[in-house]
N, C-alpha and C positions, 0 to 999 in steps of 0.2 A: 504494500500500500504506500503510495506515493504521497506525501502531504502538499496539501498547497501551497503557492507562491508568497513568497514575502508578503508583495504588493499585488492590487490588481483583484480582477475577480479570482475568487477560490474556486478554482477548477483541475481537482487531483489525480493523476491517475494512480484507480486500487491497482497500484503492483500489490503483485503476492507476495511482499517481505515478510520473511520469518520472524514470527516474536511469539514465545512461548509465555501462556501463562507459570507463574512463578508459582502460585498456589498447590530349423528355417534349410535352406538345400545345404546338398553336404557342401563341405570346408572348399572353397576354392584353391585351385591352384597357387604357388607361390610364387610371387616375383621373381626377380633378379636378385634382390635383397635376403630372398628366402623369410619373405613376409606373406602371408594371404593376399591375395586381394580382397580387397570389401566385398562380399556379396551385396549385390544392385536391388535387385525385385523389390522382394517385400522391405527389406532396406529405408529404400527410397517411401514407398505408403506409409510408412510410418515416420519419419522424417528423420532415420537413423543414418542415413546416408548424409546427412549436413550437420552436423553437429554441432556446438555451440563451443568456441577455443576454452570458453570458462570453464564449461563441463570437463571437458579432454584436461588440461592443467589438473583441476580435482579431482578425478578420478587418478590420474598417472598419482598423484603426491599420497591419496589416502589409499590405492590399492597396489602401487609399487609398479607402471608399471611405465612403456615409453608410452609418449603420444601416442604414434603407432599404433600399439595396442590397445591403447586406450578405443581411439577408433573402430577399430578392428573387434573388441569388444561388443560395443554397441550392434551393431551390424549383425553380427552372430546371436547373441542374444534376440536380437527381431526374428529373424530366420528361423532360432529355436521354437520361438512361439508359436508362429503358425504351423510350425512340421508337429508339434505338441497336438497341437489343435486337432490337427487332421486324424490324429493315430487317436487322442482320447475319443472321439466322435466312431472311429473303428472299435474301439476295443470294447468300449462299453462298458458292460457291469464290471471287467475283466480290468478295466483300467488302474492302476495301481499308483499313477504320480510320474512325475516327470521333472528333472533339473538339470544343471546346465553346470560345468568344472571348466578349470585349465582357466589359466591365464586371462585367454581372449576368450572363454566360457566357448570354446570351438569342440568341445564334447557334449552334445544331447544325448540323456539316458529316458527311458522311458520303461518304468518298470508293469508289469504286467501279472495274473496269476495262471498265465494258462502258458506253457513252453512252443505251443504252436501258434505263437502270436510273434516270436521271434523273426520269423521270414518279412512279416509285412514292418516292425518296425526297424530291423536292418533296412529294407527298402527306402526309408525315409532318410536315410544316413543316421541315422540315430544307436545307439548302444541298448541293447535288451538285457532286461534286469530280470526274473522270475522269483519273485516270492509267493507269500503264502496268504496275507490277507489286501482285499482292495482296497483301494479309496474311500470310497463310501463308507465300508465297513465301519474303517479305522476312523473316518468321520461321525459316524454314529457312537463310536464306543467314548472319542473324546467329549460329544456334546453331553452325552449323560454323565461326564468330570464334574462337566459347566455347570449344569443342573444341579449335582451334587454341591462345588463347590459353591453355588448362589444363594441352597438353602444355611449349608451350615458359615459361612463369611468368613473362611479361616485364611489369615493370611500367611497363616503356614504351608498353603501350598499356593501361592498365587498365579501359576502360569499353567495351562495345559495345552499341548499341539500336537499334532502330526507331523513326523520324520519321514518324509518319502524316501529320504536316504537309505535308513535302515529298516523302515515299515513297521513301525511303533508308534503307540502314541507314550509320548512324556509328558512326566508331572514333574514338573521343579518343585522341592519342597525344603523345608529347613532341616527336616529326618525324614527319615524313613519310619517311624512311628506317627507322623503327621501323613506321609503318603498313605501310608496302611490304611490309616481313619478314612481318605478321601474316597478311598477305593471301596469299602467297605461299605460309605454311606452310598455309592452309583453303584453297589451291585456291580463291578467291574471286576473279571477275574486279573490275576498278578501279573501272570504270566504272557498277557498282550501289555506291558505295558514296563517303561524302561523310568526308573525314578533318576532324576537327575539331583544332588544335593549342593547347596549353596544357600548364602545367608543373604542372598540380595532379595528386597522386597521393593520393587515397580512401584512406582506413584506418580500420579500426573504433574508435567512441568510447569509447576504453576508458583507465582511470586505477586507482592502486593511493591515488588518497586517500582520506580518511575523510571521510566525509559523511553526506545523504540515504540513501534509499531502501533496499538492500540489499547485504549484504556477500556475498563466496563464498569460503569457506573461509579468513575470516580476513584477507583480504588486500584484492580487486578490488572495487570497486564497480560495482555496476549501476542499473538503473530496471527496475520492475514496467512489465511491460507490460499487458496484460487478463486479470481474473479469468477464470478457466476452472473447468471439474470434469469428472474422468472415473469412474464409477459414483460411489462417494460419498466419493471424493478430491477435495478442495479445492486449485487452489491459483493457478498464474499463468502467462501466458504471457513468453516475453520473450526477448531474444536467445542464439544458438548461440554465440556466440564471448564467451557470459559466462561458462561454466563447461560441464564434461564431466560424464556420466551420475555419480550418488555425492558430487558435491559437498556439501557441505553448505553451507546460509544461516542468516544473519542477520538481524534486521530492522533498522530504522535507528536504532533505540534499541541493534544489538545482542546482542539477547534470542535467544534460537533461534528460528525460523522454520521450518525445512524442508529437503528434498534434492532435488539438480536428478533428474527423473524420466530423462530422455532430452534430447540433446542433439547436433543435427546440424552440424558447421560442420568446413572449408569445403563448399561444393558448395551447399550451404541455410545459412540463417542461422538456425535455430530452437533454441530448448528448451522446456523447461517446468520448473517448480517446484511439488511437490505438500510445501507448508504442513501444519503441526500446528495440534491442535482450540483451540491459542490465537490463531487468525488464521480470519478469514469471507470467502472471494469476496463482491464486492460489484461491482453493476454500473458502478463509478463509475470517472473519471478525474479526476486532480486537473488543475483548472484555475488563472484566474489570481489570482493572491493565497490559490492553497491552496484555493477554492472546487470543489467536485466538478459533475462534467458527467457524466450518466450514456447507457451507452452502449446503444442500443437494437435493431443490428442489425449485420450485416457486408458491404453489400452493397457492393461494387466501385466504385469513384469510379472515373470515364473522366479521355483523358487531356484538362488543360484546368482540370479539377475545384479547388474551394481543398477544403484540409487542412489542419490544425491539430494541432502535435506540444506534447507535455509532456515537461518533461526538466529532472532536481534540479539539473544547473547554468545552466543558461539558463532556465526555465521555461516558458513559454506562447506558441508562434510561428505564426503562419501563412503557408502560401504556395500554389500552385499544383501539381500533376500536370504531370510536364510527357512525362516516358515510362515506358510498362508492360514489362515482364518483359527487366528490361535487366541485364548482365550485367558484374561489376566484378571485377578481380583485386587482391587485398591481397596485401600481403608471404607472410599465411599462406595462399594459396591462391586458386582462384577460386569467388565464387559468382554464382550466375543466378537468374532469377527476380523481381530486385530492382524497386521502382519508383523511377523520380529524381524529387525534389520541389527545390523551391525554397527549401525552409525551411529556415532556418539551423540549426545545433548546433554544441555543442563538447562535450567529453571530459568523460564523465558522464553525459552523455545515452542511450548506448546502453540497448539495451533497450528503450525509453518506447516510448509509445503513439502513433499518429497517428489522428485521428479527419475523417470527413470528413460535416458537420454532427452527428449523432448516431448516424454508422456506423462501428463500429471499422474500419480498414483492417489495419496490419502495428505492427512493431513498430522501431526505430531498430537498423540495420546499421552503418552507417558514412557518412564523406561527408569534403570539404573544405571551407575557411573558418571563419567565425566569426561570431558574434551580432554584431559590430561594423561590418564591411566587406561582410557578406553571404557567403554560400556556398551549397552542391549536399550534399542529404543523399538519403543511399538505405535504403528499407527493407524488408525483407521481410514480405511479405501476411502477413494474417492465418488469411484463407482455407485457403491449404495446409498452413499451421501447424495447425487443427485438422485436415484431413483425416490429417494425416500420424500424429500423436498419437490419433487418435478424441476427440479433445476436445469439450469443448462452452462456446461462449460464455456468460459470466453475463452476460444485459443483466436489463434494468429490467421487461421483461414476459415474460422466462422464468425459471423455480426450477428446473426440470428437471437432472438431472445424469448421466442414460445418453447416448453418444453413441455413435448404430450406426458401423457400417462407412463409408467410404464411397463413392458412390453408383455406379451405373454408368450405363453411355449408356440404359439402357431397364429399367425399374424399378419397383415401388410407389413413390409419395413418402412418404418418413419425415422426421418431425422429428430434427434434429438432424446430418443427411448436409450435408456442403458438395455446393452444385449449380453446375457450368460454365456456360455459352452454351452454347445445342445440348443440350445433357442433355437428354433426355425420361424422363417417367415416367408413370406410370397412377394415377390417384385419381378414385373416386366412378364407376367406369365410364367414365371416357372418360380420353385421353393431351393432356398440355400439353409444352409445349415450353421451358426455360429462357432467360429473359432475360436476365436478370443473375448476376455469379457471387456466390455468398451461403451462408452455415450458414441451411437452413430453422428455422425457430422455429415451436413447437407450433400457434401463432396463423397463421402462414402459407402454411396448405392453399394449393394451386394455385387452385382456384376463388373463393379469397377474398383473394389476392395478384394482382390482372393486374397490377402494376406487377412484376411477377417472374419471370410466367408466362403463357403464351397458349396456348391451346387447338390442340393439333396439328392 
């Protein structure tokens, strides 16, 4: 979020700066250099192919690696998703998880429970994995943690996910006599599930200093997460546990800003901020040294994936994906949903943006550690945040600002609907089938997205 000018009319643009509350086809060939070349296709669709020098700089410094690579990253990672996509929409019940290794994440694994799924997912260029329980499964077995963990609110074990790695779900807990209880209360037997121990306890990044980014009601500080708009409301996405429905905002100058519209927390981590006509969504993220990144789509970074968080008191971090739809209890409650990344934050952060190449993901929930020693930060997508609000992303190649309902399993395609895995819809006389989870963008009809979409 951009604050207004000195002098003059106040007309700001909401950059998405960070301020936490304190409270794909196989590997191409190799140059000359004995470097990949970028894969192009889906690449370019998703605008991995152009990459932003801010991003490349942070990724090389926080994941070790060259530019080069860093590029070559991205590209590969886009590539992974959709060849994901194609094989979970094949395998089906059988589907077991999918991530991405090495350097320039130029290994896609794709694990399965059947061994004669092997043929079709080497086809994809990808690695077959065969284990014993699926996705789903192990989806199901985590939610009844959640359930468990939200009746009994212990924050002795506050993290539960899915390892598609080893195809477990894990419970972080302080012991293993506090695991036992969780398990015991969901009915969950021992032996699907791998205890992780550690004495760190997750809490939202949230502070009553005065700083960056934005104020709520006088008091808390937060970080703008992504420009949004719903009919011809402007305003912002960013976290639930910065403020309730009726708040009002500040901007970091102070000046009026806006009212939180809606705001879910616990259970979900979201709100929204609908801004006065002295403040403009804009598709931008602030990146490092203040320099803006702008954000061009929302499509689901797998796990494995790097991502890159903004946040007013640490600024500009990058780390890895390491699990989806994972689920953490705070002092104030539990929520699900979350993804864990690698990237550090501290207290101020909440709210910010996570971006992964030039696709918004979610927005900063909470996590442990620090910019110094390193830490675990978790954030909720960005994705369910619009479906839930009817929002609609501002990136760089949409102006659009109606955002329908959204979507169901079988459908016209509209702009503007967040689309799952497995969603199907109808456009131009014939039915595609969703790859990736994403807000469609006016620009990305089915038949002119395969990186998105494949024909039923």
């Amino acid at each position: 979020m951009v604050g207004p000018p000195a002098a003059g009319t106040r007309r700001a643009a909401l950059t998405a700066v960070t301020a936490l509350v304190l409270a794909a086809a196989p590997a191409a060939a190799a140059d000359s250099t004995g470097t990949p070349d970028v894969p192009r296709p889906v690449a370019r669709a998703v605008g991995a192919d152009r990459p932003s020098p801010l991003l490349l700089r942070a990724l090389a410094r926080d994941l070790g690696l060259t530019p080069r690579q860093a590029e070559e990253r991205l590209a590969n990672e886009a590539e992974a998703g959709t060849r994901a996509g194609r094989l979970q929409h094949t395998l089906g019940s059988r589907f077991a998880g999918a991530w991405v290794s090495g350097a320039t994440a130029a290994d896609l694994t794709v694990a399965t429970t059947d061994a004669a799924d092997t043929a079709a997912i080497t086809a994809e260029g990808a690695r077959a994995a065969v284990v014993r329980t699926s996705l789903s499964a192990l989806t199901g077995r985590k939610a009844d943690l959640d359930a468990a963990a939200g009746r009994t609110r212990s924050l002795d074990t506050p993290v539960r996910y899915v390892d598609v790695r080893t195809n477990r779900v894990v419970v972080q807990a302080t012991s293993r006599a506090a695991a036992t209880a969780l398990l015991k209360e969901a009915g969950v037997a021992a032996d699907g599930v791998r205890v992780r121990l550690s004495a760190d306890r997750p809490h939202p990044l949230k502070d009553v200093v005065g700083g960056d980014a934005y104020y709520i009601d006088g008091t808390a500080r937060c970080s703008v997460g992504f420009s949004v708009t719903k009919d011809q409301q402007q305003g912002f996405a960013t976290a639930g546990h910065c403020g309730s429905a009726g708040d009002p905002t500040t901007g970091y100058d102070e000046g009026d800003q806006g009212t939180f519209q809606a705001s879910v927390f616990p259970g979900k981590d979201m709100a929204w901020v609908g801004v006065n006509a002295d403040w403009t969504a804009t598709p931008d993220v602030k990146g490092e040294g203040g320099v803006r990144v702008q954000v061009t789509g929302s499509v689901q970074a797998m796990v494995g994936a790097s991502v890159c968080r903004s946040g007013s008191t640490t600024g500009w971090h990058c780390g890895t994906v390491q699990q989806l739809g994972v689920g953490v209890t705070y002092e104030e409650g539990t929520v699900g949903g979350l993804t864990r990344t690698t990237v550090c934050a501290e207290p101020g952060d909440s709210g910010g943006p996570y971006v992964s190449g030039t696709q918004a993901q979610g927005v900063t929930s909470g996590g442990s550690g620090d910019c110094t020693r390193g830490g675990t930060t978790f954030f909720q997508p960005v994705n369910p945040l619009l479906a839930e609000f009817g929002l609609t992303l501002r990136t760089a190649a949409q102006t659009g600002t109606a955002a329908p309902p959204p979507a169901t399993t079988t459908d016209t395609w509209a702009a503007g609907r967040v689309y799952d895995v497995g969603d199907t819809v109808s456009y131009g006389g014939s039915s595609y089938v969703c790859l990736q989870n994403h807000q469609a963008l006016t620009s990305g009809a089915p038949q002119a997205a395969p990186a998105l979409w494949q024909r039923a």
